[in-house]
FIGU-591089 format. One record per residue (C-alpha): residue number from 1; residue in three letters; x, y negated, z. Coordinates in nm, 4 decimals. Each point is the difference from the previous one (the first is absolute). Layout:
BEGIN
PT,nr,rest,xx,yy,zz
PT,NUM,ALA,X,Y,Z .
...
//
This chain:
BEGIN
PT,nr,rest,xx,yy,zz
PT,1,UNK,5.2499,-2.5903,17.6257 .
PT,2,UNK,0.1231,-0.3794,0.0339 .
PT,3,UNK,-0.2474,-0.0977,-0.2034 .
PT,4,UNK,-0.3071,0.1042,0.2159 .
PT,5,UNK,0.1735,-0.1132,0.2947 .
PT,6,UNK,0.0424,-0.3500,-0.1667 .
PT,7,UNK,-0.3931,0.0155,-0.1511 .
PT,8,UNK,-0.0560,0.1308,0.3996 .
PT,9,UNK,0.2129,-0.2999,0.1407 .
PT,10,UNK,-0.2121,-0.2450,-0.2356 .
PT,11,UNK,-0.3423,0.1076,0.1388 .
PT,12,UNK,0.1464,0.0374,0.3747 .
PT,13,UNK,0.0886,-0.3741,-0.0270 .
PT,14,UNK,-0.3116,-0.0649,-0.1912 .
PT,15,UNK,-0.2013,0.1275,0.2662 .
PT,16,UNK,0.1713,-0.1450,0.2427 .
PT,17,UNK,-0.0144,-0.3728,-0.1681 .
PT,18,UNK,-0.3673,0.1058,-0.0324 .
PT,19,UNK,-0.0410,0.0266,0.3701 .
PT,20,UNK,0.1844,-0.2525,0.1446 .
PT,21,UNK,-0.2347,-0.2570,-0.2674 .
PT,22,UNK,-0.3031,0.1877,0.1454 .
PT,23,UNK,0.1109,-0.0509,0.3485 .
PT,24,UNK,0.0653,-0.3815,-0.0526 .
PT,25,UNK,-0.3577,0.0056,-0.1906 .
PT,26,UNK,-0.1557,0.1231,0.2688 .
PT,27,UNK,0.1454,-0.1991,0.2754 .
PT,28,UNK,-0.1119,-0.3058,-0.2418 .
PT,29,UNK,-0.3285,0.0997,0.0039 .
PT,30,UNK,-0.0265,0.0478,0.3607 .
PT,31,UNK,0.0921,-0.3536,0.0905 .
PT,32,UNK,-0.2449,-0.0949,-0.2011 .
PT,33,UNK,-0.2757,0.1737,0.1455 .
PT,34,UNK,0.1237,-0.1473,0.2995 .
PT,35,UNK,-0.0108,-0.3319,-0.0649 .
PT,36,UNK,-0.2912,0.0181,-0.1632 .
PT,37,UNK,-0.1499,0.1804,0.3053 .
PT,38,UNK,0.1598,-0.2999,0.2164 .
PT,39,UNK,-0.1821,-0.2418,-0.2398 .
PT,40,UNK,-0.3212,0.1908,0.0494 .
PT,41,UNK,0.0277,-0.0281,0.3937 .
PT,42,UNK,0.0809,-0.3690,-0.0068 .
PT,43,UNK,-0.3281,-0.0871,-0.2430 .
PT,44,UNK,-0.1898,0.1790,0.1987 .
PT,45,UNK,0.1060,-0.1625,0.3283 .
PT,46,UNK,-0.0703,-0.3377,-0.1876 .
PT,47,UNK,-0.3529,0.1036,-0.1190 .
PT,48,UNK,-0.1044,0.0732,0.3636 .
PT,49,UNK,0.1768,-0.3049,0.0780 .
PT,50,UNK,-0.2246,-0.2056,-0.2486 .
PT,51,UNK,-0.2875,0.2271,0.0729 .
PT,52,UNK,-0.0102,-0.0938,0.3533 .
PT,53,UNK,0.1101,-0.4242,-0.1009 .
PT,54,UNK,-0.3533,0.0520,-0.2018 .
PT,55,UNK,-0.2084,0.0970,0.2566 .
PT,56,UNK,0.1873,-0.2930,0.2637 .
PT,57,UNK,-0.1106,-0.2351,-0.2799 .
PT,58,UNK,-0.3530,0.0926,-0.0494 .
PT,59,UNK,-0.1427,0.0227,0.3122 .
PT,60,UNK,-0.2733,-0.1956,0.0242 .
PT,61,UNK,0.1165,-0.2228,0.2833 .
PT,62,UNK,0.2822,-0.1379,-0.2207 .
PT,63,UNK,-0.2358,-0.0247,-0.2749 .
PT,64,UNK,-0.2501,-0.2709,0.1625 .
PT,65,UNK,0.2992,-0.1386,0.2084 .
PT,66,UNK,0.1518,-0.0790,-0.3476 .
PT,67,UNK,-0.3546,-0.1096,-0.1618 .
PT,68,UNK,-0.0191,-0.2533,0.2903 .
PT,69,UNK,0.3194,-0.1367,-0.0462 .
PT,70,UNK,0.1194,-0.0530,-0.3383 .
PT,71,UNK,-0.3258,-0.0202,-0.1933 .
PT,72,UNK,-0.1856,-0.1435,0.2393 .
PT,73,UNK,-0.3193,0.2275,0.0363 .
PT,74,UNK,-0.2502,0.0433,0.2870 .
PT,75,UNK,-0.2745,0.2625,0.0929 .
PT,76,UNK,-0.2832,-0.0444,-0.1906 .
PT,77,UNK,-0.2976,-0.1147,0.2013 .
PT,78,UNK,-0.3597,-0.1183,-0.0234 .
PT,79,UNK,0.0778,-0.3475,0.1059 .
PT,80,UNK,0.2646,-0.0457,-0.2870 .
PT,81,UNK,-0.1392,0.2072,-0.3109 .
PT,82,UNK,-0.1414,-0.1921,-0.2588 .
PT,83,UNK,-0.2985,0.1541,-0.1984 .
PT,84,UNK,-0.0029,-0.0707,-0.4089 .
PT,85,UNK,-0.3462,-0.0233,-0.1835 .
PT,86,UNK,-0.0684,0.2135,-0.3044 .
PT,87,UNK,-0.0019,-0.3563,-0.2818 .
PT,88,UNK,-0.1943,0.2208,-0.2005 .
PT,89,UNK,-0.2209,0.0450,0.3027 .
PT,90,UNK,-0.1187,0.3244,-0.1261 .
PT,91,UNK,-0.0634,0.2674,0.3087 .
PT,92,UNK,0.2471,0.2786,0.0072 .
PT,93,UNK,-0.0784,0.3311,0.2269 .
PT,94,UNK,0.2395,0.1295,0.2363 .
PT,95,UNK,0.1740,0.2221,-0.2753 .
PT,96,UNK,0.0551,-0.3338,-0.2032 .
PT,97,UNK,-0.2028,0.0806,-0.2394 .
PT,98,UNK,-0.2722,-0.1936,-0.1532 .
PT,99,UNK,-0.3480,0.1259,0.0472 .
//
């Protein structure tokens, strides 16, 4: 009789080192999964975030504000555009192809 009730005593304590490492395991793996979920949130605050930066940038106002400014460009016009003769002076349609 002692000996089952040490071979029961063995597994009791077995299971119950088993459960408490399950437990921990468990609790583990749920921080994880929260922080990872946390991490998730904040990326996707920061893709709006550059999402909306993008579109602030590329508007087209900015655009030919900066084209004006730092490389010095204008609005095309008639007055200013500069024609360049064919030096082979073949005629090309209006597909740019020769007939």
């Amino acid at each position: 009789m002692t000996r089952l009730s040490l071979v029961l005593l063995v597994a009791v304590m077995a299971s119950a080192l088993y459960l408490v490492h399950t437990q921990y395991e468990s609790r583990r793996l749920f921080t994880q999964l929260d922080r990872a979920n946390s991490e998730a949130r904040r990326l996707e605050t920061e893709h709006q975030r550059l999402q909306v930066e993008k579109r602030a940038q590329a508007t087209p106002l900015r655009v030919e504000k900066i084209a004006r400014a730092q490389l010095q460009m204008r609005t095309a016009t008639p007055a200013i555009t500069q024609y360049v003769a064919d030096p082979a002076g073949a005629a090309t349609t209006a597909s740019g192809v020769q007939p």
